[in-house]
N, C-alpha and C positions, 0 to 999 in steps of 0.2 A: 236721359242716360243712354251711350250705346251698348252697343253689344259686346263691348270689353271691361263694362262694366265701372267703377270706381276707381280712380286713379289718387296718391295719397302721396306727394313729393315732399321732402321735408330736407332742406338744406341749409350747409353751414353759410354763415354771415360773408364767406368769399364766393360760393356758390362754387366753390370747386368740386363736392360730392353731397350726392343728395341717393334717399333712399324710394326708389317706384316700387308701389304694391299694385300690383292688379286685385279683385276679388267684386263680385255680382253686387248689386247695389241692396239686396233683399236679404243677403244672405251672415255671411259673417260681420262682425261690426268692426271697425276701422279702430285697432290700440294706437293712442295716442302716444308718443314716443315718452319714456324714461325719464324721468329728473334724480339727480343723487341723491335727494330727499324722500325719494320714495322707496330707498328703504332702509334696512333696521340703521341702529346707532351703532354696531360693530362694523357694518360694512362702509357707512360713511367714513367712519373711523380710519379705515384699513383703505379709501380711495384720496382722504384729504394727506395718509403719506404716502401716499406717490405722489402727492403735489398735482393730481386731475382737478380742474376745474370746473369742466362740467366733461361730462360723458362725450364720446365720440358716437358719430351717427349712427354704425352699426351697432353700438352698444346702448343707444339709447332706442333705437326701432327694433331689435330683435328681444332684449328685456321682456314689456309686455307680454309679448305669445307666451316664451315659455314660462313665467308667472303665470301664466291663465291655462297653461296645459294645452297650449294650442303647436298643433306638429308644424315647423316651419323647413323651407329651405332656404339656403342666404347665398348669394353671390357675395364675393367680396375677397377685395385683393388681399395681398399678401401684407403686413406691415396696418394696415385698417384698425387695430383694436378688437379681431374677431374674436381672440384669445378670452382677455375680457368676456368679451356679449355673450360667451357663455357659462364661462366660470362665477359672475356675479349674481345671475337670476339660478342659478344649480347650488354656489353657496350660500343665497340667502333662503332656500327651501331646506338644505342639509342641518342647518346651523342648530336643528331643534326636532334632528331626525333620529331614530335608533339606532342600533350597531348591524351591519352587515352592508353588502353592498347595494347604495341607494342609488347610484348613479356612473355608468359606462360612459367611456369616451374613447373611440376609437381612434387612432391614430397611425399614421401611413413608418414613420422612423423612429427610429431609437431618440434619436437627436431632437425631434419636435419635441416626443412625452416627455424628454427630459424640460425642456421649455413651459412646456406647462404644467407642470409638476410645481415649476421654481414661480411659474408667475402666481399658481394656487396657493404656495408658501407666503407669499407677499400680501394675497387678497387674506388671507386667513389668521395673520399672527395674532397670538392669544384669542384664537376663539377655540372653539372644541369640536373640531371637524376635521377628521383626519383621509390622509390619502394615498397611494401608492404606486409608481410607475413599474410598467410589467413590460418588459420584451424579453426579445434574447440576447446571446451573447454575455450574459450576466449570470448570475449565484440563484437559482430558484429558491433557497431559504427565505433570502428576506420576502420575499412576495409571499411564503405559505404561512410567515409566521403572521404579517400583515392580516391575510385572511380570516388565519384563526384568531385574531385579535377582534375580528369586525370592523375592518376599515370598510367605508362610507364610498368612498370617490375611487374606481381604477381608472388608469389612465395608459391603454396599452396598445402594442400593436397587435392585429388580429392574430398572427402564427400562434403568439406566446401565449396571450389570450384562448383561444382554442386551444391549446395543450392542458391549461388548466382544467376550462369546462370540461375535457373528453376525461380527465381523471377524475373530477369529482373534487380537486382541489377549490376550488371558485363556484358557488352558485348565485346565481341572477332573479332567482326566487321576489327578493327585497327591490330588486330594482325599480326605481319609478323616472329615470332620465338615460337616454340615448343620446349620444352628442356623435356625429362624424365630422371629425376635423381634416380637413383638406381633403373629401371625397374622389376627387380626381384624379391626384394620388397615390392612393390607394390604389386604384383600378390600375395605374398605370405602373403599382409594382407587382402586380399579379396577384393581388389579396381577395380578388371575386370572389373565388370559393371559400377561402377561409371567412368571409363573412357573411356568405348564403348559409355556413355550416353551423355556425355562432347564432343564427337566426333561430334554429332549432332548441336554443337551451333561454330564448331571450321568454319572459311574461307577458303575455297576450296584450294586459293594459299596460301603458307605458307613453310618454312624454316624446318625443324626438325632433332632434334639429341636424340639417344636413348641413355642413361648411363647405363652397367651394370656391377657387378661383373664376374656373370656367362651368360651365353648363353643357356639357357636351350631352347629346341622347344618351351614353352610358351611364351619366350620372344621371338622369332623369330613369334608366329606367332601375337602378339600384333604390331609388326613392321611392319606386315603387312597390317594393316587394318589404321595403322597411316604415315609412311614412305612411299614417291616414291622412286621405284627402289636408295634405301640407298647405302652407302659403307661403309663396313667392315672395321672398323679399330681394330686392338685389341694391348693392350699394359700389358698383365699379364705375361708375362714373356720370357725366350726365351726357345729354344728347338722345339723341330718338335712337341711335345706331344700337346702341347696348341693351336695348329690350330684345335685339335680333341674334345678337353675335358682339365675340370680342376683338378690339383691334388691338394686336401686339408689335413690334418690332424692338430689333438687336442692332447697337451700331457695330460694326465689324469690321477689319480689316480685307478689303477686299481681296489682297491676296492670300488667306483663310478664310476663305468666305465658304470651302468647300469643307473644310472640319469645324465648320464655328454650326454650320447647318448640319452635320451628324451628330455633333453632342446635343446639339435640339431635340432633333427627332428621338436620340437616347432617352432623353429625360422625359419628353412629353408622351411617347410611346403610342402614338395616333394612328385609329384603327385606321382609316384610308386616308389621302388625303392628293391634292393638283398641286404638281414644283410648276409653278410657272419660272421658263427663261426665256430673253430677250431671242437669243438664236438657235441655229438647227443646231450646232457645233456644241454649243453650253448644254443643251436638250440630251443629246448624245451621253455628255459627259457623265452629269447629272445622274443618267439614267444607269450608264454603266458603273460609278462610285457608290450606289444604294444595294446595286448587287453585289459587290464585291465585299459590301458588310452585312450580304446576305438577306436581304430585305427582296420582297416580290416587287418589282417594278418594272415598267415597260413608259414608251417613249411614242407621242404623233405629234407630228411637223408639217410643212406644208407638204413637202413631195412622199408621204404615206400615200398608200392607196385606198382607195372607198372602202374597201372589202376588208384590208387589212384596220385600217380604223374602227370600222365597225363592229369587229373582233376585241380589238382592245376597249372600246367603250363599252360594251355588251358586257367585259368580265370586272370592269370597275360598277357598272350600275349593281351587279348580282354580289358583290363585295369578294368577287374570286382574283380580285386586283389590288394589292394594297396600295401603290403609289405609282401614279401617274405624273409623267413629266412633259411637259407639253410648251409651246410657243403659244402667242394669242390667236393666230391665224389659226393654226390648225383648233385651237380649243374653243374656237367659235359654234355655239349649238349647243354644248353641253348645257346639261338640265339632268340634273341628279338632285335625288329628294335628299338622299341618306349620307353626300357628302361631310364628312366632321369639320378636316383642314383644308386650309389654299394657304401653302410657302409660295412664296413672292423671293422668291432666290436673285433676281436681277428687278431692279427696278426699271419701268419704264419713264423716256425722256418726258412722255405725257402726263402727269398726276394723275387726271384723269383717268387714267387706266387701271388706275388703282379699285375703282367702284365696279370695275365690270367684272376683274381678278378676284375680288376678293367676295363679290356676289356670287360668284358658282358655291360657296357654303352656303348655309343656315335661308334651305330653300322647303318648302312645304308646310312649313309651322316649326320648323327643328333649327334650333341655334347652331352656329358655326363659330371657326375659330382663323382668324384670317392674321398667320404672322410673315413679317419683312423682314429680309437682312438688309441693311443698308450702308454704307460708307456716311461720313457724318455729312459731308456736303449733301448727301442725300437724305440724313438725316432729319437738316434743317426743311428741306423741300417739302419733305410729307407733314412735318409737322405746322408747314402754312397752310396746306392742305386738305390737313385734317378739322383745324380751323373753321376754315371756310367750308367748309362740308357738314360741320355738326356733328365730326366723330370723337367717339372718348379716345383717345388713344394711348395705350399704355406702352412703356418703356421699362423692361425688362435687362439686368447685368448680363452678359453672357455666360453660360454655365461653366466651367473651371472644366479640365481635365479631372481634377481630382475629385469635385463634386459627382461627375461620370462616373468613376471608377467605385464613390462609394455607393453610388445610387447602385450601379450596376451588382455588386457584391452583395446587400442586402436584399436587394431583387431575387438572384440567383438561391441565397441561403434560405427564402422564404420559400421559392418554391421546393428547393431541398427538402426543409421541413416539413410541406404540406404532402411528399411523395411518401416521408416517411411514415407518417399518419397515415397514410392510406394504405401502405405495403402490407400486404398479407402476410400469410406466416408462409404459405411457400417464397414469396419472394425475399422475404427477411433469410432463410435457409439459405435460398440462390445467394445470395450475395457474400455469405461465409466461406465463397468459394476461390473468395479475390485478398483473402486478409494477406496471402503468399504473395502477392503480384505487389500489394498497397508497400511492405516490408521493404522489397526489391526496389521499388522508384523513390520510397525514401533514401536508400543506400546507393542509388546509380548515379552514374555522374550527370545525364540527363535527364534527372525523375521528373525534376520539379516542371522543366520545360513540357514532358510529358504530360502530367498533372493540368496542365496548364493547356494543352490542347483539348485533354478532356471535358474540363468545363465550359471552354470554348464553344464544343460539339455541342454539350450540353445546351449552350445559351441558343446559338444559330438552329437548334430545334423550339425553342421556344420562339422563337423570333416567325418561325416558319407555321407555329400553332397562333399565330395573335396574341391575346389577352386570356383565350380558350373561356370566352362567351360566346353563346348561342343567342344571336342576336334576333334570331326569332322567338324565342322561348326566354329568352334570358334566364336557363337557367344554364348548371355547368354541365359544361362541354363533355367531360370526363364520365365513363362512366360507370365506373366503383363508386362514386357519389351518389348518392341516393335521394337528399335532397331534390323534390323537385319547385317547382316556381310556376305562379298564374301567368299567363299572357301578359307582357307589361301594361299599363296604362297609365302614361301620365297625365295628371288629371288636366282639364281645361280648366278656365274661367268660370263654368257656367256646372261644372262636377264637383266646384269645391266647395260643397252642401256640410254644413254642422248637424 
């Protein structure tokens, strides 16, 4: 056995996804994955109408752990069944459980809980397990009467969540399951702190499983500070590539190829990351379209100076650089541990080139995340490529204008709330000082437009704060928070001791 200990592959009869666990050969013991018949007669019940036949992989390798009380975290795409893998081993523990809340699920959008809410409805009809979705934007009644009912299962997003906990509405007392759904997320709508805060009110013993697409070190070190010594399970595809990092790509219309890659970066909200382009010209552009939506970015090409390079490399290894735009010549040498992303904004004529781009991520033991724009003719190219190379490669819709706009909205209203929660009473005072101004720009003929710069300012300061993690400490940034947090450490191989 080596030094990476036990490896535990288990795939569907096409072999198109299979699930890797790492874990020490002495240590924990290898759960054999799920069969429908392993559990109760109501649940089978409730899987034969949906017409499943047998379990999908993440639902039958992720089952096990949290049946045995074992903290997991799971890679897995989008569309996988992860829904399921957690609501079947959480309803079939609930099913026979007492009243109040036995089990948390946290939740990045309005729109998801609602989704899981509906597929809980489906796994659950006529049994006696009830359950309740919490965000904002909604009636706080139905959620307190729920409460005082003792409903079993919430299923929320952290703001709304933490509004409750801080009144005394909601307590976690009861709880014996943590579930974070789309971890990544989360982070990436500004929810840190609200569930560093929420940690505060959570019970010491307690069950947990983390959900995510990607693995980026912010989700590894959020696992940290909520997970005991977890286990890895990942189910995004097969190939060596994907124990390291994930391969994305968007087909795009090349001439939108320069908004199709800002609504990217809107949604994935990537603490640093390398635009590679073909030339000095595209380099330039690149560089100068990330400022102008207010993003810290800076540009080396081949005719940079030594000194002048060195500057700019110097403030992207120390993370005082958020996005780097670069050619291959000039970004020859880099070697950054803490790199997240590599956009591939133009492809190179060489496939090839593809392994060396997308190698400056997921370097030192840390996963990366390597996405392409592409035109379809280029499409086709990388995915012979990907092929022949033994890469999982995933193909992702292009995010909508309008997807942007709600992501962005809810992003903004969250961290709104989380200001509001924090406001003191002088600043709650200060602010009664504007109700005269708010009146006015409702009644001017340009309020709205005004209104609408404001929040703007609002956002390009957040944009200028990051994610506002302290990636040394991880804990929050802010500091009327008081919560603090240990040194991350995500565990290794050979730490993840029962």
């Amino acid at each position: 056995m080596n030094e990476k200990g036990n490896k535990l592959q288990m795939e569907q009869e096409n072999g198109t996804e299979q699930m890797q666990h790492d874990a020490p050969s002495s240590f924990v013991e290898i759960l054999p994955p799920a069969q429908i018949d392993d559990f109760s007669d109501e649940i089978q019940k409730a899987i034969s109408k949906r017409g499943w036949k047998e379990l999908m992989p993440v639902q039958a390798g992720v089952a096990p752990y949290l049946m045995a009380n074992h903290d997991v975290i799971v890679q897995s795409r989008t569309g996988s069944g992860k829904t399921a893998a957690f609501l079947l081993p959480i309803c079939e523990r609930l099913k026979n459980s007492g009243a109040g809340c036995q089990a948390l699920i946290l939740i990045p959008t309005r729109e998801l809980a609602s989704q899981v809410y509906n597929e809980f409805k489906l796994l659950t009809e006529g049994m006696n397990i009830t359950a309740v979705p919490v965000y904002g934007g909604t009636s706080y009644k139905p959620q307190l009467d729920a409460f005082k009912s003792g409903v079993q299962l919430v299923i929320g997003t952290p703001g709304r969540l933490l509004d409750h906990l801080i009144k005394g509405s909601l307590s976690l007392k009861t709880m014996k399951y943590l579930i974070f759904d789309e971890a990544d997320e989360m982070l990436s709508m500004g929810f840190y702190r609200d569930m560093v805060r929420i940690r505060e009110f959570l019970p010491r013993q307690r069950t947990a499983a983390m959900f995510s697409a990607t693995m980026a070190d912010s989700v590894k070190r959020l696992a940290n500070q909520f997970l005991n010594n977890p286990e890895f399970l990942s189910f995004s595809g097969d190939g060596v590539h994907i124990s390291e990092m994930d391969h994305i790509f968007y087909t795009v219309d090349p001439m939108q190829k320069d908004r199709a890659m800002m609504r990217i970066i809107e949604l994935e909200d990537p603490d640093n990351a390398i635009i590679f382009c073909n030339t000095r010209n595209e380099v330039e552009y690149v560089a100068a379209l990330l400022k102008r939506f207010g993003y810290d970015a800076d540009q080396i090409s081949g005719d940079l100076s030594q000194s002048a390079r060195e500057d700019v490399m110097a403030r992207l290894k120390k993370k005082n650089l958020r996005f780097l735009v670069a050619t291959d010549i000039a970004a020859r040498g880099i070697d950054i541990s803490n790199l997240e992303y590599v956009f591939i904004y133009d492809m190179h004529k060489d496939t090839d080139q593809y392994i060396h781009r997308a190698g400056r991520t997921a370097r030192a033991g840390n996963r990366g995340i390597a996405i392409s724009l592409v035109s379809q003719l280029e499409a086709a190219d990388l995915k012979k490529f990907a092929r022949r190379a033994g890469i999982s490669l995933e193909e992702r819709p292009l995010p909508t204008e309008e997807q942007v706009r709600t992501r962005l909205s809810e992003k903004l209203a969250a961290h709104l709330e989380a200001m509001l929660r924090d406001a003191s009473s002088a600043v709650r005072e200060r602010t009664k000082r504007y109700h005269g101004l708010l009146k006015e720009l409702s009644e001017h003929e340009h309020g709205e437009e005004m209104l609408l710069l404001l929040i703007d300012s609002f956002h390009q300061n957040l944009i200028k704060a990051g994610r506002g993690i302290d990636h040394e400490t991880a804990a929050p940034a802010r500091p009327e928070i008081r919560q603090s947090a240990p040194k991350p450490r995500f565990p290794s191989n050979r730490q993840r001791r029962r």
